[in-house]
C-alpha positions as CSV (number, residue, x, y, z in Angstrom):
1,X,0.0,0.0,0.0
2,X,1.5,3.5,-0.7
3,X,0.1,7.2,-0.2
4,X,-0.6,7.3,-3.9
5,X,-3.2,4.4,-3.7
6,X,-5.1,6.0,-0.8
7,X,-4.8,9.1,-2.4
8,X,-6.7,7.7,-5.1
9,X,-8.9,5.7,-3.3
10,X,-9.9,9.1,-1.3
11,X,-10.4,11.0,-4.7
12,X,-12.8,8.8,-5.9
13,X,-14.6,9.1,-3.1
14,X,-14.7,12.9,-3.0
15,X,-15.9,12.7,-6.4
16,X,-18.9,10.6,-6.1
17,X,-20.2,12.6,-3.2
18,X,-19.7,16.0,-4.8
19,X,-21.3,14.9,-7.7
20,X,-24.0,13.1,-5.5
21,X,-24.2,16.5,-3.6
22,X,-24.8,18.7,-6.8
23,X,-27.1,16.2,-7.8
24,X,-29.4,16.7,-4.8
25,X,-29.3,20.2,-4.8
26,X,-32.6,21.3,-5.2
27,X,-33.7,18.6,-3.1
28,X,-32.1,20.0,-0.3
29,X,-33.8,23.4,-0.9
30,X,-37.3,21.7,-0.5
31,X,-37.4,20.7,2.6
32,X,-35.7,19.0,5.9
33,X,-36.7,15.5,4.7
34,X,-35.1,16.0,1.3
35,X,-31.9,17.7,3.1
36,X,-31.7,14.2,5.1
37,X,-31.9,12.1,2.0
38,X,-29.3,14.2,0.5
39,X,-26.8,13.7,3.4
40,X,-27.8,9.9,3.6
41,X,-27.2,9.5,-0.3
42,X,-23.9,11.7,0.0
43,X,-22.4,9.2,2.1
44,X,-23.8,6.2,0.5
45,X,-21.8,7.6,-2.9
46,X,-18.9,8.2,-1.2
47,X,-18.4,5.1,0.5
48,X,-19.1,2.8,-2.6
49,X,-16.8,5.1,-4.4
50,X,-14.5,4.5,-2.1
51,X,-14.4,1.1,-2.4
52,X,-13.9,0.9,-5.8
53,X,-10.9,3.3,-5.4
54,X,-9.8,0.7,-3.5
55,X,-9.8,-2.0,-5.6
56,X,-8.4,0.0,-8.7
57,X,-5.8,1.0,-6.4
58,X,-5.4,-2.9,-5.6
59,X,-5.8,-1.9,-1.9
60,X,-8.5,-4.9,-1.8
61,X,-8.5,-8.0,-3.8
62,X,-9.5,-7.7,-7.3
63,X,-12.9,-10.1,-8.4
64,X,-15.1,-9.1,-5.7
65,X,-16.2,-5.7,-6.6
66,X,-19.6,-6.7,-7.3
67,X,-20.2,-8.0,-3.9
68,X,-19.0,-4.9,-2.6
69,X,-20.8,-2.6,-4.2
70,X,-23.9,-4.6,-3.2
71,X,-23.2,-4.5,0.5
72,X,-22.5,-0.9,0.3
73,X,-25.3,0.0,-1.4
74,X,-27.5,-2.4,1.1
75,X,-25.7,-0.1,3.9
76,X,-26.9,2.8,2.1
77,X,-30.8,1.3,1.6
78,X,-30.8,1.0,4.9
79,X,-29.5,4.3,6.0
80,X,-31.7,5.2,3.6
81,X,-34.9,3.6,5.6
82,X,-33.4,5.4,8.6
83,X,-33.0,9.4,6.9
84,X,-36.8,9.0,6.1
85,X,-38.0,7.2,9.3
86,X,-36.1,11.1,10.7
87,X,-37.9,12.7,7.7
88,X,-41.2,11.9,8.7
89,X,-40.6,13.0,12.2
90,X,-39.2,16.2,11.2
91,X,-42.1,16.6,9.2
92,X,-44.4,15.9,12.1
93,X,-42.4,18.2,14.4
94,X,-42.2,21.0,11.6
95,X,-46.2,20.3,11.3
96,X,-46.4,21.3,14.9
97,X,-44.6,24.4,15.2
98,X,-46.5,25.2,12.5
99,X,-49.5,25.1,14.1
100,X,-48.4,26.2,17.7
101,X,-47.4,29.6,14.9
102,X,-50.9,29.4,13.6
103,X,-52.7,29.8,16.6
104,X,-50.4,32.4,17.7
105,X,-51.2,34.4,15.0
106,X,-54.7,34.3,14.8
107,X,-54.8,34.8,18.8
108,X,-55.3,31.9,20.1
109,X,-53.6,30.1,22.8
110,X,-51.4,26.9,21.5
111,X,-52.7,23.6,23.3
112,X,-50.6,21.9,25.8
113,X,-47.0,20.0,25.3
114,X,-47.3,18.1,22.1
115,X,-45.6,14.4,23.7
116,X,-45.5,13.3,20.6
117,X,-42.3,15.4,19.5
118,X,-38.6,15.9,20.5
119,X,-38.2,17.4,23.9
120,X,-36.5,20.4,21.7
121,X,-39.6,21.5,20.2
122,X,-41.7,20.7,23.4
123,X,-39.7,23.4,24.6
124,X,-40.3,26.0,22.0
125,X,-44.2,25.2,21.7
126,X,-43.9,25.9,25.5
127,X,-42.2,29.0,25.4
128,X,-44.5,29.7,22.0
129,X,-47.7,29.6,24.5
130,X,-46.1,31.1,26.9
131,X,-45.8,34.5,24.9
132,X,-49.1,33.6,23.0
133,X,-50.3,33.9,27.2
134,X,-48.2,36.7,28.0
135,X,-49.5,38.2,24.5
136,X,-53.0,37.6,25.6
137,X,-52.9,39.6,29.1
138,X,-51.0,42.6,27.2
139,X,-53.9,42.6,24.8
140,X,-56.4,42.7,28.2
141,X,-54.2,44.9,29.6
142,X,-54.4,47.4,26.7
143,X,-58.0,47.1,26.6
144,X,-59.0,47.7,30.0
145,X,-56.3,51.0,29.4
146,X,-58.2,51.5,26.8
147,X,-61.3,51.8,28.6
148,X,-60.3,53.0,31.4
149,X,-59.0,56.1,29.3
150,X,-61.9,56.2,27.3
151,X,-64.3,56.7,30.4
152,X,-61.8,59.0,31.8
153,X,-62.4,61.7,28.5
154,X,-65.8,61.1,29.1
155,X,-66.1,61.8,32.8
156,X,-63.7,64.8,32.5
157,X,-65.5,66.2,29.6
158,X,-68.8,66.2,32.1
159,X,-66.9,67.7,35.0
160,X,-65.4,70.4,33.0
161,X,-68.3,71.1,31.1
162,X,-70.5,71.8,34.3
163,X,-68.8,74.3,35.5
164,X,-67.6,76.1,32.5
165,X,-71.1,76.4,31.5
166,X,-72.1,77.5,35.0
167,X,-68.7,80.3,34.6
168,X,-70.4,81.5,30.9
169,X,-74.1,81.7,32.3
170,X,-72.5,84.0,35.1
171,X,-70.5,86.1,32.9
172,X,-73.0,86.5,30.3
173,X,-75.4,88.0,33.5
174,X,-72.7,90.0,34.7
175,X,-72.3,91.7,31.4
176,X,-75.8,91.9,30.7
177,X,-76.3,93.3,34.5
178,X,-79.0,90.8,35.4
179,X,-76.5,89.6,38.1
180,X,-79.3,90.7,41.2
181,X,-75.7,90.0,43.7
182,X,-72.7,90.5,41.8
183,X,-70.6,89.7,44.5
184,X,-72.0,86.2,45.0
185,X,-71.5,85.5,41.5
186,X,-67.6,86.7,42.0
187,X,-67.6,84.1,44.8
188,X,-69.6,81.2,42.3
189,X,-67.2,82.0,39.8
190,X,-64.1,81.4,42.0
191,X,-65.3,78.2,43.5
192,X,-65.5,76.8,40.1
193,X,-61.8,78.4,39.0
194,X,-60.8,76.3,42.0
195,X,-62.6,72.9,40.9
196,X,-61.2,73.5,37.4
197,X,-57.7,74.2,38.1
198,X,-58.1,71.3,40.7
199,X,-58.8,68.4,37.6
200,X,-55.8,70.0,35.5
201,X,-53.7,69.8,38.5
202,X,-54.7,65.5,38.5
203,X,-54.8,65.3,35.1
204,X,-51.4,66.6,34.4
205,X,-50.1,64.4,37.9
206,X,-51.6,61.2,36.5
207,X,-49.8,61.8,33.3
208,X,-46.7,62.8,34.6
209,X,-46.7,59.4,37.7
210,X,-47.7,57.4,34.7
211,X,-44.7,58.3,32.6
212,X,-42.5,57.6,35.6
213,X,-41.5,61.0,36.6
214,X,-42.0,61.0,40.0
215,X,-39.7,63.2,42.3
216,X,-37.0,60.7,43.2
217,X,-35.1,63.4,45.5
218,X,-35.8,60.9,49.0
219,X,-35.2,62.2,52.4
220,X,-35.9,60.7,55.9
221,X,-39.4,61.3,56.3
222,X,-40.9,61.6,59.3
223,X,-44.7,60.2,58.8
224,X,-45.8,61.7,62.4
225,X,-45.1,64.9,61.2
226,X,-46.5,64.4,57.6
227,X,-50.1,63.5,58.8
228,X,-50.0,66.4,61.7
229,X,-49.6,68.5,58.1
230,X,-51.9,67.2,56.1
231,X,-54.6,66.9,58.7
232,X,-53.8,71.1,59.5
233,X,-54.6,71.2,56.1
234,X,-57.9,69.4,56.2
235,X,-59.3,70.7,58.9
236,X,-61.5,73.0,57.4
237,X,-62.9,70.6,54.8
238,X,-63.5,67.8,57.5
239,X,-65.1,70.6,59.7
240,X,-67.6,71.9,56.9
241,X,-68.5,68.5,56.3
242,X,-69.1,68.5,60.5
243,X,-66.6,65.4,60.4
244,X,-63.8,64.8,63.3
245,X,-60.4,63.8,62.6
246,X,-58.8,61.6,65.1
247,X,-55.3,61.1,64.8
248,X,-53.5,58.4,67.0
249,X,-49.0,57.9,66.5
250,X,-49.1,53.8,67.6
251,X,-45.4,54.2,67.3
252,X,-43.4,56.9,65.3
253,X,-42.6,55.9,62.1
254,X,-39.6,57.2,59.2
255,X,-39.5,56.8,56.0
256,X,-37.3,57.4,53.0
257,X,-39.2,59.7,50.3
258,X,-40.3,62.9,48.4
259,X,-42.2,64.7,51.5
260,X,-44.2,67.0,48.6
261,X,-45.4,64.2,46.5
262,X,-46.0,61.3,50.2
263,X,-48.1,64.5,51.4
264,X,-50.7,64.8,48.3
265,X,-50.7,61.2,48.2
266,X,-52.1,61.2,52.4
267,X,-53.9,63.7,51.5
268,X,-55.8,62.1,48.7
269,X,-56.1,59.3,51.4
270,X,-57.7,61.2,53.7
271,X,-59.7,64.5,51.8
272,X,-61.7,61.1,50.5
273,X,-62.5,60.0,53.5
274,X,-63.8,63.0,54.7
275,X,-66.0,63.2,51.5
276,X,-67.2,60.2,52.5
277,X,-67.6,59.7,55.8
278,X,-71.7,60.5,56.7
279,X,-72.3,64.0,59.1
280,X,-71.1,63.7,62.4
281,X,-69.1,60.5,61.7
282,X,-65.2,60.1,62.4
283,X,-62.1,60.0,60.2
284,X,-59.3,57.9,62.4
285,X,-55.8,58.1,61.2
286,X,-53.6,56.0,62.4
287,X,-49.5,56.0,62.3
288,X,-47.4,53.1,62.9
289,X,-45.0,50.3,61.8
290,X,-45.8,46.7,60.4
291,X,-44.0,43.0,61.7
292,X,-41.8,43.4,58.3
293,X,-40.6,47.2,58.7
294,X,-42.6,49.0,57.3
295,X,-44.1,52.7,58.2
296,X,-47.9,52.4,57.8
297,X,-51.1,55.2,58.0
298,X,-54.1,53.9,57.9
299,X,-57.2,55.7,57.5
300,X,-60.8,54.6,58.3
301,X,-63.8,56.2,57.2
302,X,-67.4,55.8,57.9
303,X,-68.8,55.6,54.5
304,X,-71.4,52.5,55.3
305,X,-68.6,50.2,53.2
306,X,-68.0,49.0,49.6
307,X,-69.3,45.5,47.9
308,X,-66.7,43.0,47.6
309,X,-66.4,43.7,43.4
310,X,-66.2,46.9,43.5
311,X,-62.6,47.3,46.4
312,X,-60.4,45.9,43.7
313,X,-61.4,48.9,41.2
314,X,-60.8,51.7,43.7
315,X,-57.6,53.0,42.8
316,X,-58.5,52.8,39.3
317,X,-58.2,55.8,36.8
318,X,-61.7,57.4,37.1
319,X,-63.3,55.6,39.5
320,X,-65.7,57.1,41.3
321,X,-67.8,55.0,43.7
322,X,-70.8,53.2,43.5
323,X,-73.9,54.6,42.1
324,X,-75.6,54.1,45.7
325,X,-72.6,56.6,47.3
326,X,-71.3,58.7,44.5
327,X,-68.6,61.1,45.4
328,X,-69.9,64.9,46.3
329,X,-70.1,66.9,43.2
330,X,-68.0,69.7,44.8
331,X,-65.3,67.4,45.1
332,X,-64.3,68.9,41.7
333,X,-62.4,66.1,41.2
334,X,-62.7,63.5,38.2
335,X,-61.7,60.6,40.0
336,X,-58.2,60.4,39.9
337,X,-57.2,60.9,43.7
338,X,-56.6,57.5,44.5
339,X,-54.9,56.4,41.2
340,X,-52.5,59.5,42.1
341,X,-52.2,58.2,45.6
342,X,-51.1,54.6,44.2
343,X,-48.8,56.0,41.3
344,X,-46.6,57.5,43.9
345,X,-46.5,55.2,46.8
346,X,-45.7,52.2,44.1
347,X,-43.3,54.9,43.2
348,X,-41.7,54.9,46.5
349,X,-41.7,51.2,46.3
350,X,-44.5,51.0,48.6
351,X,-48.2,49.8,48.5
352,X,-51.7,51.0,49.6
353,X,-54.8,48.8,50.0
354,X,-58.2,48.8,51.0
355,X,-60.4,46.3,52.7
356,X,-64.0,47.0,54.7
357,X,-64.2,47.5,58.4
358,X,-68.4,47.3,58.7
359,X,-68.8,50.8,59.0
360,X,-66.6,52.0,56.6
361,X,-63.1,51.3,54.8
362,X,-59.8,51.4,56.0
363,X,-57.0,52.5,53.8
364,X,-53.2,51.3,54.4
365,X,-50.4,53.2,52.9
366,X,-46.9,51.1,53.4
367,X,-43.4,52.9,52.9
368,X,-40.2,51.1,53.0
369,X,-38.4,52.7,56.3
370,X,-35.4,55.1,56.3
């Protein structure tokens, strides 16, 4: 045996499986199956070429080339058999990607593992319903935002058409000088300023907490002093109303955060409350610390409760309520109070919750400590 010989053994064989690779060109382009029988018949070539390198090369006896081609081209039936036994489970596995695609398209949810395939593609049809499910509550999630801003427009455009058209009856009897008290309507036409400027002042915090622009200048915040403020502040409301605020420090609390922004979310808390609490009732206000850490005020109103389907929608964008105890329409507010007071304690990496107490509701506002 010399190098030549092998040599030319080894050429024949590279020639019969380019050629055998040229010729299933386009078969390869088809499909997986038909790249399988080309790699299958590829080899097959080669190796019968080989051996008869071989025997021109007089590496092997001479005579029995017949009987060697034979077996080779046996081994390459059955390898044959094998590449499209694989074919047709490709095919079955490409079938059901396919599908698991399909119904991801059209919005639908792709069934449950397929056992019938490779562990690989169990995998990806799991992680293709997985974002066809993650797909699905985005698309709820839009829709309910959707809504949500829909009603908002709507409600908005009510409250701000009330009192604009109440500001253009007035003006138009003050110019006319049908106004019998001109100074009343002075006062009427303030009030509604005031309930005006006081939706723009939401509207434009709800915009600004939902594109994350919350002050994120933190301080130690004490929240002892931060409800003795924002009670000072809401005395007069809770006292037209003829409402009592009780405040009670269970243990002093600080907490890391914006004092400007934790006060108008406490005092969204709390002016709602009082809004709803019935005459001669009691707002309590409580200041504390939970088992995990936390600085906590909780307020309880008096407002007779809420159903058990309507507490999860309360901090909502626009909610308002139920129909049996809407919110006072000198509120001058279009709902957005609590979704305010939830943008920024989340903000703060905190949370606020609400949960009935027989007479009323009790709010809890939670703040990571300082």
């Amino acid at each position: 045996m010399t190098w030549a010989n092998v040599g030319a053994a080894l050429f024949w064989a590279a020639t019969a499986a380019l050629g055998a690779w040229l010729a299933t060109w386009p078969l390869r382009r088809r499909s997986v199956a038909g790249l399988i029988f080309s790699v299958t018949l590829v080899g097959t070539s080669a190796s019968t070429a080989a051996l008869l390198g071989a025997v021109h090369s007089m590496l092997l006896p001479m005579g029995h080339e017949v009987e060697l081609v034979i077996l080779t081209l046996a081994a390459g039936g059955l390898a044959l058999l094998g590449a499209g036994a694989a074919a047709r489970r490709l095919s079955h596995e490409h079938r059901s990607v396919q599908a698991a695609l399909a119904d991801l398209a059209d919005g639908r949810t792709p069934p449950a593992d397929d056992m019938t395939v490779t562990r690989d593609i169990q995998n990806l049809r799991r992680q293709l319903r997985e974002t066809a499910l993650a797909l699905h509550e985005s698309r709820d999630r839009e829709r309910a935002l959707e809504t949500s801003r829909r009603e908002l427009v709507t409600w908005v455009s009510h409250d701000l058409r009330t009192p604009l058209a109440g500001l253009r009856a007035m003006t138009e009897a003050l110019e006319d000088d049908l106004a019998e008290d001109p100074a009343q309507f002075y006062k009427q036409m303030s009030i509604s300023v005031q309930r005006l400027t006081g939706m723009v002042d939401d509207l434009f915090d709800l915009s600004r907490i939902q594109s994350g622009n919350v002050a994120r200048l933190v301080e130690p915040v004490s929240l002892d002093d931060l409800v003795s403020h924002c009670l000072g502040a809401l005395a007069p409301l809770a006292a037209a109303r003829l409402v009592q605020l009780d405040c009670r420090v269970e243990q002093p609390a600080v907490v890391r955060g914006n004092a400007p922004e934790l006060n108008r979310a406490l005092t969204n808390l709390v002016a709602n409350a009082i809004r709803h609490t019935r005459e001669d009732g009691i707002v309590e206000v409580r200041v504390g610390t939970s088992p995990s850490g936390f600085g906590t005020v909780c307020v309880r109103d008096e407002c007779g409760g809420m159903s058990p389907d309507v507490l999860p929608r309360v901090f909502d964008v626009g909610f308002r309520g139920e129909l049996s105890r809407p919110m006072s329409v000198d509120a001058g507010r279009a709902g957005l109070g609590l979704a305010i007071t939830r943008g920024i304690v989340e903000a703060h990496d905190g949370t606020v919750d609400v949960e009935n107490t027989g007479v009323g509701c009790e709010f809890r506002m939670q703040l990571p400590a300082a």
